[in-house]
MDAnalysis code that builds the backbone (N, CA, C; Angstrom):
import MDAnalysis as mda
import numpy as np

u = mda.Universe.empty(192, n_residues=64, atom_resindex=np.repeat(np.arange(64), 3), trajectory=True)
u.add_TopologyAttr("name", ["N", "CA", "C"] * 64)
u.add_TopologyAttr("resid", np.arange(1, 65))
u.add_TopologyAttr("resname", ["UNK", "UNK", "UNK", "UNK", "UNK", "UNK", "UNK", "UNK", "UNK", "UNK", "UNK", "UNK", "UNK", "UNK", "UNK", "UNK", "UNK", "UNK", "UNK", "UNK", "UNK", "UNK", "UNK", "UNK", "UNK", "UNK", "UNK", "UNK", "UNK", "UNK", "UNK", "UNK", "UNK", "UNK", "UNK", "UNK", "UNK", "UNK", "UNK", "UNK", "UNK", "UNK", "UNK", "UNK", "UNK", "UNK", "UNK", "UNK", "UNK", "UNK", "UNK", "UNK", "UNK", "UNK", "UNK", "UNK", "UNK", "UNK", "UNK", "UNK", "UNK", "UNK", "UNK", "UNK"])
u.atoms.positions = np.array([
    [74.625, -126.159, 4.229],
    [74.208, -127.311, 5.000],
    [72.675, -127.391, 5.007],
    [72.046, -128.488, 5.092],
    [70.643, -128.846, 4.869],
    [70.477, -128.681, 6.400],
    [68.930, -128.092, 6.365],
    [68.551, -127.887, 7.726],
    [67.324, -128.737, 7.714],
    [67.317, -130.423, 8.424],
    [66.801, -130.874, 8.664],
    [65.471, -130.857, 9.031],
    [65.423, -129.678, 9.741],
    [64.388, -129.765, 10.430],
    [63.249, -128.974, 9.690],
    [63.901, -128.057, 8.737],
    [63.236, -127.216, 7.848],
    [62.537, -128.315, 6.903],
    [63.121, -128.737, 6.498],
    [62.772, -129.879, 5.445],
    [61.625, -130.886, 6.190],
    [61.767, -131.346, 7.544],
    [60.817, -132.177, 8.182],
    [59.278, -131.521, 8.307],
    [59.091, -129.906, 8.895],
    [58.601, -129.095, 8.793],
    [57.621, -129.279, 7.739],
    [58.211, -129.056, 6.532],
    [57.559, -128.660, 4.908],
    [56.936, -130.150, 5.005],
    [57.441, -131.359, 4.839],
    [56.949, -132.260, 4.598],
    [55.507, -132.913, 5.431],
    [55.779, -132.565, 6.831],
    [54.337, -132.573, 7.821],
    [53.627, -131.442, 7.297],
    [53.738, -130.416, 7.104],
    [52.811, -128.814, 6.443],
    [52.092, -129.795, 5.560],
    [52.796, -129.899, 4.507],
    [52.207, -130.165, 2.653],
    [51.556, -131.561, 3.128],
    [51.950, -132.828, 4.130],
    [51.094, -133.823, 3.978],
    [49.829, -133.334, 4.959],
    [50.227, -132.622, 6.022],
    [48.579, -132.272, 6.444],
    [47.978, -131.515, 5.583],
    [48.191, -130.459, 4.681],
    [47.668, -129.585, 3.735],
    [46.218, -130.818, 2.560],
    [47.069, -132.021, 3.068],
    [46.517, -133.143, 2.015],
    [45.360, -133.626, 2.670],
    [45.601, -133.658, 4.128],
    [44.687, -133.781, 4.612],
    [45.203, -135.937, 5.116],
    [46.537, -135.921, 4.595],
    [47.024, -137.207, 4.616],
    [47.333, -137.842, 6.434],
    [47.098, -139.011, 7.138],
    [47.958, -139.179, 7.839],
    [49.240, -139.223, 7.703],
    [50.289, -139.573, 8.947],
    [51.635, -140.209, 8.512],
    [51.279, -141.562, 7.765],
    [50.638, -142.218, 8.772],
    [50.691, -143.654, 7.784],
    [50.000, -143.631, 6.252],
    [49.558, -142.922, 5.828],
    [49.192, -142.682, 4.484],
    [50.267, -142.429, 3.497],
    [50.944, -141.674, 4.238],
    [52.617, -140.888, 3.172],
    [53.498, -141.943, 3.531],
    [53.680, -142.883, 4.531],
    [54.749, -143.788, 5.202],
    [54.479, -145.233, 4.030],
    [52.835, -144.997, 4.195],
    [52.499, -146.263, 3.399],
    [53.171, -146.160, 1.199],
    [52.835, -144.854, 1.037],
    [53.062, -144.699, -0.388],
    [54.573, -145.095, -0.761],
    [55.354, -144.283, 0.893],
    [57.186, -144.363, 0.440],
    [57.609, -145.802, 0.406],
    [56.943, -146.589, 1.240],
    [57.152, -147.916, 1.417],
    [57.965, -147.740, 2.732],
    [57.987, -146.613, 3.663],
    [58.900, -146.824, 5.059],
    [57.639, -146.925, 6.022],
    [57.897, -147.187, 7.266],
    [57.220, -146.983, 8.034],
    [57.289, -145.603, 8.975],
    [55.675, -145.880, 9.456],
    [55.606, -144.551, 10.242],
    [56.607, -144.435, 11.043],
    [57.054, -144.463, 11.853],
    [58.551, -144.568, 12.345],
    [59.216, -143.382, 11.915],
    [59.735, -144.215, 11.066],
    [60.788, -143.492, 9.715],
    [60.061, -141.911, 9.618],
    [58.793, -141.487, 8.534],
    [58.328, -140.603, 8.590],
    [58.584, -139.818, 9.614],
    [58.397, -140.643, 10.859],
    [57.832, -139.175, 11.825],
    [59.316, -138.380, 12.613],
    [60.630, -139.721, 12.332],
    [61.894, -138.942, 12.187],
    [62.085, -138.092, 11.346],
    [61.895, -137.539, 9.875],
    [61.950, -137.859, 8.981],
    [60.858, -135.946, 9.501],
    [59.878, -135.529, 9.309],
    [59.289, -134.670, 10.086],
    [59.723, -134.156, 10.844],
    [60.539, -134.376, 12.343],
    [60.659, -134.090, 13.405],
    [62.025, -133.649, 13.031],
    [63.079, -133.604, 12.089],
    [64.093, -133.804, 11.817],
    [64.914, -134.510, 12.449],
    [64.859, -135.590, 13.056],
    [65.895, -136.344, 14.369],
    [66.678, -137.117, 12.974],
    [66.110, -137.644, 11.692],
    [66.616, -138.043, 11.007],
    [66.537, -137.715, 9.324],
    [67.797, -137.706, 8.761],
    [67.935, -137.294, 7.342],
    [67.180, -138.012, 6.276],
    [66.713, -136.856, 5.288],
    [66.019, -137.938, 4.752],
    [66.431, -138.273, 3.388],
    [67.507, -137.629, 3.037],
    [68.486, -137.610, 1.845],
    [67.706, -138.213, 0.634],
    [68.085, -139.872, 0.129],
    [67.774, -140.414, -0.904],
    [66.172, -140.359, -1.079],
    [65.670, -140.738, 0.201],
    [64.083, -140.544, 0.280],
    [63.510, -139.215, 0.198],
    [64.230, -137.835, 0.083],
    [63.323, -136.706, -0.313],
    [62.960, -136.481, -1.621],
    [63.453, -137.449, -2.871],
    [63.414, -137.496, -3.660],
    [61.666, -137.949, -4.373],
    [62.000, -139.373, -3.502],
    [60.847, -140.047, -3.194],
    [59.235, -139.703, -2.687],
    [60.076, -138.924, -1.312],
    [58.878, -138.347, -0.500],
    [57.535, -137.362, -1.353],
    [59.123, -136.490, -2.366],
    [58.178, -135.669, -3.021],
    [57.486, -135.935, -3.845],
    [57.790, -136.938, -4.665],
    [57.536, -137.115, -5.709],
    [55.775, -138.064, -5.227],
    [55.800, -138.486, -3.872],
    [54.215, -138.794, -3.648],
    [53.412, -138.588, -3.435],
    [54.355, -137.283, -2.454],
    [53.303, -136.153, -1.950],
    [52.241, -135.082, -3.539],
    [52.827, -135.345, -4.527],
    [52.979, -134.714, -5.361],
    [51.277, -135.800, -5.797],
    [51.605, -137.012, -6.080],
    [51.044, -137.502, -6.948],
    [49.572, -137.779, -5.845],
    [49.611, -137.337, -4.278],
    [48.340, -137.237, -4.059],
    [47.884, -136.041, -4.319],
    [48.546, -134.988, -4.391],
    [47.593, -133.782, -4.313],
    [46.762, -134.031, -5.888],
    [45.826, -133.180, -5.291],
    [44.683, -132.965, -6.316],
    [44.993, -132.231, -7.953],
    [44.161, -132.716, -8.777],
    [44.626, -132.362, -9.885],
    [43.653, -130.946, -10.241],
    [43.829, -129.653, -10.531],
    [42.849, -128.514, -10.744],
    [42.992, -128.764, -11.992],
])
């Protein structure tokens, strides 16, 4: 079973690590902050969108 909250966790870590707001990562997925900060907090799944999520979080981080 997916542990929600683990997953919400990682995703607030790695976007502050970016130095990103929510509305910065909310703005790239196309959801709103809202969404995100369920989505973080684990109150809500983020299934089809972790796909997504990562794949933006990805394309802000910095390139070494």
């Amino acid at each position: 079973m997916i542990d929600f909250q683990k997953v919400g966790n990682r995703i607030a870590s790695y976007r502050k690590s970016l130095s990103m707001t929510q509305d910065d990562l909310a703005n790239q997925l196309y959801v709103s902050r809202q969404a995100l900060s369920k989505w973080e907090n684990g109150s809500s799944a983020v299934y089809g969108n972790l796909k997504l999520c990562t794949s933006a979080i990805e394309k802000s981080s910095p390139k070494y």
